[in-house]
N, C-alpha and C positions, 0 to 999 in steps of 0.2 A: 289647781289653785282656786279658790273661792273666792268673787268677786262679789265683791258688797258696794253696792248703788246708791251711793249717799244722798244724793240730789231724789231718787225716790223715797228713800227714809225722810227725809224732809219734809217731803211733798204729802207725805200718810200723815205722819204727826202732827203737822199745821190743818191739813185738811179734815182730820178727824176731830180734832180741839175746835175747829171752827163751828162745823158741822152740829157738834155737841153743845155751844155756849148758842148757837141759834135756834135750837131746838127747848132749852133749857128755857132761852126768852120767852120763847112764844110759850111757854109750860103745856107743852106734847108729854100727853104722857107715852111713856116704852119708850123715853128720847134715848137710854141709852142703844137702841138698834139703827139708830142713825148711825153710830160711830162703823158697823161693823158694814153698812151698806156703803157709806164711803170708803171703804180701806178697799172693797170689793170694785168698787168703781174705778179704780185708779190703777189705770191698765198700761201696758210698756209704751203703747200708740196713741194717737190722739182719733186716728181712723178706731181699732180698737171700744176706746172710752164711747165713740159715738154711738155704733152698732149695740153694743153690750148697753147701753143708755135705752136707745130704742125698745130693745128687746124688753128688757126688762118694764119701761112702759108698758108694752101691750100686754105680757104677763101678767103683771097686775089688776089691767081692768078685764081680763081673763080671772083671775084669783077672786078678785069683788064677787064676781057674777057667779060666777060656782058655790063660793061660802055662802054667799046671798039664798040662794035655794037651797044648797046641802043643809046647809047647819039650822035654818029655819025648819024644812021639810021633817028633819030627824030631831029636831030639838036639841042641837049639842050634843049627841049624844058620840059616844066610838066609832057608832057608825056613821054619824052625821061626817068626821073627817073621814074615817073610809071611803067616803061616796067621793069624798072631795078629793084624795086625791087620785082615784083612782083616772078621775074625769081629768084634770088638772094636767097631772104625767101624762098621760095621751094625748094633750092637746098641744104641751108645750112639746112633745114629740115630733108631731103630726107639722106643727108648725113651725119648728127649729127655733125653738124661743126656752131652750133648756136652761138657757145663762140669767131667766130673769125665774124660774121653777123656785131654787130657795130662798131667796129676797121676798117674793110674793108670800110663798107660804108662811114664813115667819111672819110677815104683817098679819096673814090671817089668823094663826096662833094666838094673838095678841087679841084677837076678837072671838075667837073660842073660847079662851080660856076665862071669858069677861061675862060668858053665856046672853051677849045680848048683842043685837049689831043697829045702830042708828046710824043717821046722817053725820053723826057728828066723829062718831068712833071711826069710819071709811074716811072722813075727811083727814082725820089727824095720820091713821095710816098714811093715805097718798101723800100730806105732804110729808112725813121721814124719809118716803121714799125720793121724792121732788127734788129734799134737802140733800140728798144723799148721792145724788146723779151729777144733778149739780155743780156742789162742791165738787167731785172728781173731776168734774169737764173742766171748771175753775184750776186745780190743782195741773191738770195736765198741759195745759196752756203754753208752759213753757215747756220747752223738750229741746233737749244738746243736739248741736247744731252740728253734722256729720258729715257736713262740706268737706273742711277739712282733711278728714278723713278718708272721705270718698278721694278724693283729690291726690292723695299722697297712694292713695293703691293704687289709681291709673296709672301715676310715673313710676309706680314698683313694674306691675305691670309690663307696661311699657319699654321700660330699662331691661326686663330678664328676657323681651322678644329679640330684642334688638340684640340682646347677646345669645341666644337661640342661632339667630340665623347668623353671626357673623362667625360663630361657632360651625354649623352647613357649610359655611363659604370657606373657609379653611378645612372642613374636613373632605372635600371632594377631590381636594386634590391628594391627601393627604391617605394613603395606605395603610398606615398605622394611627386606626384609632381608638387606643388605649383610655384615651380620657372620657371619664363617664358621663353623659349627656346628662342622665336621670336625674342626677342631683338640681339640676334646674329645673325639671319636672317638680321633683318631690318638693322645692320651695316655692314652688308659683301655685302648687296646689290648695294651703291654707292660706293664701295671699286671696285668691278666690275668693275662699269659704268665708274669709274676712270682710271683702269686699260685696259680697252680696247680704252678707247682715247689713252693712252699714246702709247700703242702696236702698235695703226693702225697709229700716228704721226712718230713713232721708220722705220715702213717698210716703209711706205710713204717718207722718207726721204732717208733711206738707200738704192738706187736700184739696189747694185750689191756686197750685203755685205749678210751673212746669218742669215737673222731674223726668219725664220721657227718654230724658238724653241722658242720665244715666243708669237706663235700664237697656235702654238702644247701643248704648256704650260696650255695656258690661256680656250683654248676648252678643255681642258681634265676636269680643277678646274669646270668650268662651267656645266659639266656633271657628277659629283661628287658632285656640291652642289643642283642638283635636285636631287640624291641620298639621302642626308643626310637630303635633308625634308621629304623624305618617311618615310626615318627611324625614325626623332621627330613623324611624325603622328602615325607608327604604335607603338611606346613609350606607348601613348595614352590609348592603348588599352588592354593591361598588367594590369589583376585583382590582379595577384598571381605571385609570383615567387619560382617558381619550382626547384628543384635541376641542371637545366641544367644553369638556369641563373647566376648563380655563376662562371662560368667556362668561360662563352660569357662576362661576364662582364669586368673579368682579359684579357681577348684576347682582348677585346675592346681597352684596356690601353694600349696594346702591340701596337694595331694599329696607334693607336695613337700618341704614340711615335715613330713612324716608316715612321709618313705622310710625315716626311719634309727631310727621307732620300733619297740622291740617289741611289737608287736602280728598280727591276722590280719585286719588290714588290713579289718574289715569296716564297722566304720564308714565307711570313705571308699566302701566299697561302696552302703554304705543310699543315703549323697550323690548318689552319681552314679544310681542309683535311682529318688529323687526329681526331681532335673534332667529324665531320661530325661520322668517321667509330665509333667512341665511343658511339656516343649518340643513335646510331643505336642498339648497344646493352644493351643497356641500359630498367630499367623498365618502364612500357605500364603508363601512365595517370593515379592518381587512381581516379581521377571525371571530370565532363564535363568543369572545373571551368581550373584545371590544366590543360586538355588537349588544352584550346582555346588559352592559356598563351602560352603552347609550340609550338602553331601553328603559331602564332603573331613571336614568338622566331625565328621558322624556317626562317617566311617572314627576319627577320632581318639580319639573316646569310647572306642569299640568296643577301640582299642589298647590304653586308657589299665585300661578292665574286665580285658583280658587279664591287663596288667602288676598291677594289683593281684590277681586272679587265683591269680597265683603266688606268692603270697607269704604269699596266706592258705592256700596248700595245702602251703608250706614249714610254716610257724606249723604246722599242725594235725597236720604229719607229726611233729612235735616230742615226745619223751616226757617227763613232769610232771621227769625228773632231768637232762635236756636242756635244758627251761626254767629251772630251778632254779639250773643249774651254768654255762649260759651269757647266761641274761638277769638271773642274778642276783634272782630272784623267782620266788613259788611260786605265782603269780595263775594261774588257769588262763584259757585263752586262751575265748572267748567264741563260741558256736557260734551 
């Protein structure tokens, strides 16, 4: 399906109109190359519009310099651009400034083609170009606000972990398991893919606000839902359920319900803890059948310590205006 971005359509058409009746004022002449340098400016990011601004800056007073001696040296001639760009493409090569190569070079066209280059003619270039940066950074100012959105993926998120593992905690007990996990795989997958465009559009835009936390956020989930496929697979492999699975099952549910709190997840730590010192004295296997059940078991524990793990090293990586402004409390998290 094809998605057409209104709010950018807008933003090209107001910005290239403006760009053009400011160019028109000041009677620039080639004003209509402003119109094509601002459509070019007006980039999905506001980080984006900035860099590509920059670039294209230094390009230019790269481009001056080059036509300056090439086209003097050869007199305008074929080779005079020969020389130019040959020098030009290597430099914006060389210096990774390729984004601002054909904006420059069309200014200097415009002084080729004029067979003459003054003070006045470089000045009228720089500023379409000036006008034309400009406007875009003007134009891009405003950018759709993906809070929102980021926000409703975390509780999607969130909501299909929490049915992951209460999903675990029923199936350990449970011999017969017919019902396919994947399907919650397969729909947390573009819920991801979703949630990290939204994330990288959110900091991308905001460059001097604190988005941290939901980049700290989103790597944490993402290293917790390769977690919880280990855990489906070694599901898998559970013949028997032992008297220890009774107890992992219920703590599973604790977890569960505990995924979507704020906290550093240590209590559910002490828990599994305590289990841990229990099942240690606990009775030996009594066949080969139960003993590979509680070895699968252990593996699971072991996952379940990871996943909380991460979560209490997200919490701890948090600073008290991080807690404050995204969990909405000044409680400090509990070491």
């Amino acid at each position: 399906m094809v998605k057409i971005n209104i709010i950018k359509a807008i933003k090209i058409t107001l910005g290239c109109c403006l760009a053009f009746i400011i160019a028109n004022m000041l009677h620039l002449d080639h004003s209509t190359s402003v119109v094509t340098i601002t459509l070019l400016s007006i980039l999905n990011t506001k980080r984006d519009t900035l860099i590509v601004a920059w670039k294209r800056s230094i390009a230019f007073l790269l481009a001056s310099s080059i036509a300056i001696l090439s086209f003097t040296i050869f007199q305008f001639s074929i080779w005079s651009l020969a020389v130019y760009f040959i020098i030009i493409v290597i430099l914006c090569q060389a210096f990774e400034l390729t984004d601002g190569l054909s904006m420059s070079t069309v200014l200097m066209l415009h002084i080729w083609t004029t067979h003459s280059i003054t003070a006045n003619s470089l000045l009228n270039e720089a500023i379409l170009m000036t006008i034309g940066i400009i406007m875009g950074i003007i134009m891009n100012l405003y950018m759709p606000n993906q809070i929102k959105k980021i926000k409703a993926y975390q509780t999607t998120i969130d909501s299909h972990f929490k049915e992951l593992l209460l999903y675990f905690s029923d199936s350990i007990l449970l011999l017969d398991r017919s019902q396919s996990i994947q399907r919650q795989f397969d729909i947390l997958s573009p819920i991801f893919q979703k949630s990290i465009q939204a994330t990288d559009l959110h900091v991308n835009n905001h460059l001097f606000s604190d988005t941290g936390y939901y980049l700290q956020y989103l790597k944490m989930r993402l290293k917790q839902y390769e977690i919880l496929q280990i855990i489906a697979t070694n599901l898998q492999r559970i013949e028997c359920a032992p008297a220890q699975a009774n107890e992992i099952s219920y703590y599973l549910k604790e977890v569960a319900n505990s995924i979507e709190k704020h906290d550093n997840a240590q209590e559910m730590l002490d828990k599994l803890q305590e289990m841990r010192i229990k099942f240690r004295t606990g009775a030996l296997p009594k066949d080969r059948k139960e003993f590979e059940a509680r070895a699968v078991l252990y593996e699971i524990v072991n996952d379940v310590q990871y996943l909380l793990h991460l979560k209490q090293e997200f919490a701890e990586s948090l600073s008290p205006y991080q807690i404050k402004t995204f969990w909405g409390n000044k409680k400090k998290i509990r070491q």
